[in-house]
Jmol script that loads the backbone (N, CA, C; Angstrom):
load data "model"
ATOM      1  N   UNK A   1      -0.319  23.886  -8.252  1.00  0.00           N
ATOM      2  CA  UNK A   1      -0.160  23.117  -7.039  1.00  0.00           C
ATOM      3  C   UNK A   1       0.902  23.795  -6.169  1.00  0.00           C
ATOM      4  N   UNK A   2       0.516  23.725  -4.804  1.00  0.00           N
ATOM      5  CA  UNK A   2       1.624  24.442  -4.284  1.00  0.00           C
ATOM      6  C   UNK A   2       3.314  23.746  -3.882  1.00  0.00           C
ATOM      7  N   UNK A   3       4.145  24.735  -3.914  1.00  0.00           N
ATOM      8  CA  UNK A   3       5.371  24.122  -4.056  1.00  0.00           C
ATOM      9  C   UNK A   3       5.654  23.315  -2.668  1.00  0.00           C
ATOM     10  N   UNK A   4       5.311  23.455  -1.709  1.00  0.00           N
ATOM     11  CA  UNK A   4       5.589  22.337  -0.440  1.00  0.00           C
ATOM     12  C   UNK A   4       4.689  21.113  -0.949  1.00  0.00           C
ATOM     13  N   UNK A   5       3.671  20.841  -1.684  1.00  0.00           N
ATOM     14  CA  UNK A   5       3.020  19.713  -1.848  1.00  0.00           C
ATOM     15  C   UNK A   5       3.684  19.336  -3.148  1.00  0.00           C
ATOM     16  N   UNK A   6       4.591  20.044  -3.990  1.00  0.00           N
ATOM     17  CA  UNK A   6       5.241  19.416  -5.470  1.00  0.00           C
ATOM     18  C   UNK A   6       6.820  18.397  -4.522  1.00  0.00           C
ATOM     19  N   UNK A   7       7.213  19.494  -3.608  1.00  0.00           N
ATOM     20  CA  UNK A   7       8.809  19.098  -3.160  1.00  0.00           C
ATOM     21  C   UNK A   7       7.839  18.002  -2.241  1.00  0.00           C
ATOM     22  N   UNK A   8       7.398  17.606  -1.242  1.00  0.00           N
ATOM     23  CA  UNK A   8       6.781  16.504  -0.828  1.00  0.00           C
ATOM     24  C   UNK A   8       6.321  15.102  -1.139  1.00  0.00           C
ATOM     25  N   UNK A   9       5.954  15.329  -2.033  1.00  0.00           N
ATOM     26  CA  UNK A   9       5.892  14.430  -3.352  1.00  0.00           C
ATOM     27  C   UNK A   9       6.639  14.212  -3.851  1.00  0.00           C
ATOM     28  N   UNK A  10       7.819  15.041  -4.503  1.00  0.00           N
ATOM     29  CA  UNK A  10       9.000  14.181  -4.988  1.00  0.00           C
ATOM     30  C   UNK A  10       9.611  13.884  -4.133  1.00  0.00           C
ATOM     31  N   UNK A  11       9.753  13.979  -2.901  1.00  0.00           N
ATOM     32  CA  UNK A  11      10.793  13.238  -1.888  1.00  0.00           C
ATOM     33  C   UNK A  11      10.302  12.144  -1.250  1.00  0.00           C
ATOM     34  N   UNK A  12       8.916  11.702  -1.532  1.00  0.00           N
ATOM     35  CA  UNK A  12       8.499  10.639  -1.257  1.00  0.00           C
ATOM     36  C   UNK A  12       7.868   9.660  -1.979  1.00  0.00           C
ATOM     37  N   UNK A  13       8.378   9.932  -3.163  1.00  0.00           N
ATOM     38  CA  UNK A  13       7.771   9.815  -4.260  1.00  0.00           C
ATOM     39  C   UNK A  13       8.183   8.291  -4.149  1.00  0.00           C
ATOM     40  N   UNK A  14       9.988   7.346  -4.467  1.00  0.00           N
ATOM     41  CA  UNK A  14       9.677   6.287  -4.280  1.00  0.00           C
ATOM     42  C   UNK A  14       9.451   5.537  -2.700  1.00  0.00           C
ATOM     43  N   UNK A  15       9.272   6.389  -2.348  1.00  0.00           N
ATOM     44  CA  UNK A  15       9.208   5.306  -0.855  1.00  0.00           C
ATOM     45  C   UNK A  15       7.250   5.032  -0.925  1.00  0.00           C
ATOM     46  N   UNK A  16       6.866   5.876  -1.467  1.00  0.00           N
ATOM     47  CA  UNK A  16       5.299   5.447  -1.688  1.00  0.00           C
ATOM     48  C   UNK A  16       4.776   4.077  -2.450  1.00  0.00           C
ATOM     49  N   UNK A  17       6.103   4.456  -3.661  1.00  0.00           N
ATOM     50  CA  UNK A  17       5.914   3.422  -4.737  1.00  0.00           C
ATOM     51  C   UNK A  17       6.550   1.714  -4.470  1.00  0.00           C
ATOM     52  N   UNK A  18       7.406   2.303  -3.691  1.00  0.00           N
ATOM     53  CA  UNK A  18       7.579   0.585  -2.849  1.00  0.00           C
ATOM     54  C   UNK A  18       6.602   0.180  -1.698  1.00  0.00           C
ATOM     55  N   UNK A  19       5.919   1.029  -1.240  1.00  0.00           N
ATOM     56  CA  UNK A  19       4.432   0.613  -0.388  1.00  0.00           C
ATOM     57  C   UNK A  19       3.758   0.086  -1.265  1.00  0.00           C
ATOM     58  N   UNK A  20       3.400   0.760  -2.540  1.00  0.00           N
ATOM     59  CA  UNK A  20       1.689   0.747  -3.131  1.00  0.00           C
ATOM     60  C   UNK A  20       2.586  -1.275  -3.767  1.00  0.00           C
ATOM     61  N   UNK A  21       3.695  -0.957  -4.147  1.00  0.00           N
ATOM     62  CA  UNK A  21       4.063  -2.330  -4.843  1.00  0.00           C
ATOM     63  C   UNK A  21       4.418  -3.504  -3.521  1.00  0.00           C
ATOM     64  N   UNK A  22       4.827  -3.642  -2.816  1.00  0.00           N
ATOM     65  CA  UNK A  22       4.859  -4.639  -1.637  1.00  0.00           C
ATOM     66  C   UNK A  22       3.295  -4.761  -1.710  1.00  0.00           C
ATOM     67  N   UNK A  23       2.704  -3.565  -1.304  1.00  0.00           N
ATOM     68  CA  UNK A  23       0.192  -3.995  -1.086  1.00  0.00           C
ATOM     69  C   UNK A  23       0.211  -4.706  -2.001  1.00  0.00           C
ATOM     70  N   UNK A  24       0.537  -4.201  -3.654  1.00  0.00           N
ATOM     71  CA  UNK A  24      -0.309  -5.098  -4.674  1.00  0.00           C
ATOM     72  C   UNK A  24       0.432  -6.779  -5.013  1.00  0.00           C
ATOM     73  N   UNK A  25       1.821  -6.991  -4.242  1.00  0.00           N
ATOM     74  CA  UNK A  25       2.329  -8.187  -4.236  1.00  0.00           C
ATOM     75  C   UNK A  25       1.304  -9.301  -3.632  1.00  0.00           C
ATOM     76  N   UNK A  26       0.746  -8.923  -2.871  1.00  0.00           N
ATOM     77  CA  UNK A  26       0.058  -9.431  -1.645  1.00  0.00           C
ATOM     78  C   UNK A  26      -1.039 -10.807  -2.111  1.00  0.00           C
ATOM     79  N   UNK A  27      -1.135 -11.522  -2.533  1.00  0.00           N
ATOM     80  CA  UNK A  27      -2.580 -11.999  -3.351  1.00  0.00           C
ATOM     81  C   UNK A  27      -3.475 -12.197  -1.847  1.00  0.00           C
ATOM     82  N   UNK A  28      -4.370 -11.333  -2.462  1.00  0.00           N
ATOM     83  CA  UNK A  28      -5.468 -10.784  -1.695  1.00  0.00           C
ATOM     84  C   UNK A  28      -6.664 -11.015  -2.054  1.00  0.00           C
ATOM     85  N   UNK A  29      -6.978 -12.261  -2.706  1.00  0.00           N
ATOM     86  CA  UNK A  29      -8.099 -12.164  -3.345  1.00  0.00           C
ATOM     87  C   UNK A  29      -9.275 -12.910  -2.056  1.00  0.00           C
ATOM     88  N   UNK A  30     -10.324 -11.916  -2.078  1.00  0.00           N
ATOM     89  CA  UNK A  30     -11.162 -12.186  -0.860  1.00  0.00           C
ATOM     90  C   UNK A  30     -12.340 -13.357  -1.131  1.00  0.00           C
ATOM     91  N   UNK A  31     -12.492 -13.804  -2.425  1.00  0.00           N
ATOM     92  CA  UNK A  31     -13.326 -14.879  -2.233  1.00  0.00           C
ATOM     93  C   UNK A  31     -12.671 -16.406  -2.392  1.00  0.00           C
ATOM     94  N   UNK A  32     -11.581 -16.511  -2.199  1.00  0.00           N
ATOM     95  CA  UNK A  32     -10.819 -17.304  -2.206  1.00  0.00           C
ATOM     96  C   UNK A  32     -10.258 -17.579  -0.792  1.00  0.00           C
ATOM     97  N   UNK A  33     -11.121 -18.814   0.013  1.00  0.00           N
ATOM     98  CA  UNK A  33     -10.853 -18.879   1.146  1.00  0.00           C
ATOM     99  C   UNK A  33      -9.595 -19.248   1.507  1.00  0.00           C
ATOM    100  N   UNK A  34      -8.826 -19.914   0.866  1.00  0.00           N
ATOM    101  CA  UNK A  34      -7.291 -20.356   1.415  1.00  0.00           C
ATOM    102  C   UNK A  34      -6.099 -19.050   0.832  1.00  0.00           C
ATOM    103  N   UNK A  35      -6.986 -17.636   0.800  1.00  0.00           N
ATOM    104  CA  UNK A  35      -6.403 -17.064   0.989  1.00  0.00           C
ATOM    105  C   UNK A  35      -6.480 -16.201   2.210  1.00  0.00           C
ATOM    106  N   UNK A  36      -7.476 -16.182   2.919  1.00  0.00           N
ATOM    107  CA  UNK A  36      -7.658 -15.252   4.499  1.00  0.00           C
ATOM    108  C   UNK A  36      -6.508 -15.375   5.337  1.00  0.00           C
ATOM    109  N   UNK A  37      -5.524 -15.589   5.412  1.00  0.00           N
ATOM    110  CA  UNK A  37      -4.152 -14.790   5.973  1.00  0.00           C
ATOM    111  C   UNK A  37      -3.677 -13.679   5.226  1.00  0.00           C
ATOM    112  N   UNK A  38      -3.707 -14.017   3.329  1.00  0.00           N
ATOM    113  CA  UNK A  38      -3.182 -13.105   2.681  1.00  0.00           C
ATOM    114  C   UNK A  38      -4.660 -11.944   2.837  1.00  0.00           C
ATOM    115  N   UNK A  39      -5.529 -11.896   3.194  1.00  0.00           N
ATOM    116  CA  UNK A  39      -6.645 -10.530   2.875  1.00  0.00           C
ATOM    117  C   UNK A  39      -6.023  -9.794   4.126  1.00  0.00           C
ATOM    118  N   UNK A  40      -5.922 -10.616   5.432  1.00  0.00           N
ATOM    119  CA  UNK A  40      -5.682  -9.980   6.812  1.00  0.00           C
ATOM    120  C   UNK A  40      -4.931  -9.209   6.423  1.00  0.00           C
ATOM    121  N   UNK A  41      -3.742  -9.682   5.995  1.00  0.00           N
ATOM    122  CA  UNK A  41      -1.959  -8.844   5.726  1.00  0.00           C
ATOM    123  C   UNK A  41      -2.088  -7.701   5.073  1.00  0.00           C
ATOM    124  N   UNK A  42      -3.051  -8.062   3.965  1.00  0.00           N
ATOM    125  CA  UNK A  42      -3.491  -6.801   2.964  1.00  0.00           C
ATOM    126  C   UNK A  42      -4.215  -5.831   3.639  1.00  0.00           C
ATOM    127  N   UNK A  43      -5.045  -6.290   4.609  1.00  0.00           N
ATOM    128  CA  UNK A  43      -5.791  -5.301   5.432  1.00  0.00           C
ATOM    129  C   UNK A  43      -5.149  -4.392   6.187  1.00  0.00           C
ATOM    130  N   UNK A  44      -4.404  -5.232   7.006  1.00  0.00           N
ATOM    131  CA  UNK A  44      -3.288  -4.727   8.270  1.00  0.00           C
ATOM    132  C   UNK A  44      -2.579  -4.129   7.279  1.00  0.00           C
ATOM    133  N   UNK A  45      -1.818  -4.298   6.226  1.00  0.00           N
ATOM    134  CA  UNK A  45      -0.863  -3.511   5.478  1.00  0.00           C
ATOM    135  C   UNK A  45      -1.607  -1.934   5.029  1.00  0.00           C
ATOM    136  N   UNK A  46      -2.741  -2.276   4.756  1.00  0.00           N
ATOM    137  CA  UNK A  46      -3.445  -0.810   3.906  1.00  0.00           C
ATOM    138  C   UNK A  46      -3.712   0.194   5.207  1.00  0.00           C
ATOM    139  N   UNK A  47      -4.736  -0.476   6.569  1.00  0.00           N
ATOM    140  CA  UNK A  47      -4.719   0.078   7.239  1.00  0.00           C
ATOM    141  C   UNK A  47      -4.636   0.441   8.408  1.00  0.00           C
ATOM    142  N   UNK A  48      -3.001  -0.026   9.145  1.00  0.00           N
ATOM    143  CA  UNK A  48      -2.331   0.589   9.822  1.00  0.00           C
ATOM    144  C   UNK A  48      -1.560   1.317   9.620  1.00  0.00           C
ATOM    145  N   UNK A  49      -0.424   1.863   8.348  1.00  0.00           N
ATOM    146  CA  UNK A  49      -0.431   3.612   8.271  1.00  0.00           C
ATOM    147  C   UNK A  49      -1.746   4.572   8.776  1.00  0.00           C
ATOM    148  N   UNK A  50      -2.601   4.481   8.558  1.00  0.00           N
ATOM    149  CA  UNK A  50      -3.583   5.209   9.113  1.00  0.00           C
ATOM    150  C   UNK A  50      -3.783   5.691  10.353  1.00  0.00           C
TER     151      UNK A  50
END
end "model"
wireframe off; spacefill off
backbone 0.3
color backbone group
């Protein structure tokens, strides 16, 4: 692997891991209607970095 994508990765290594863990806090479960604020958030959370 090349070394700008190894040093990249470790310098962002936890700031990723407090993203991916705040997303999976989220209860997001989509067939569970009195949850559709929490799917939106999950949505808007996954994809607006993008």
């Amino acid at each position: 692997m090349n070394e700008q994508i190894k040093d990249y990765l470790k310098n962002n290594r936890d700031q990723y891991l407090k993203q991916l863990s705040e997303f999976l806090s989220i209860p997001s479960i989509s067939s569970d209607s009195t949850r559709r604020a929490d799917v939106k958030k999950a949505a808007d959370c996954w994809l607006l970095p993008i």
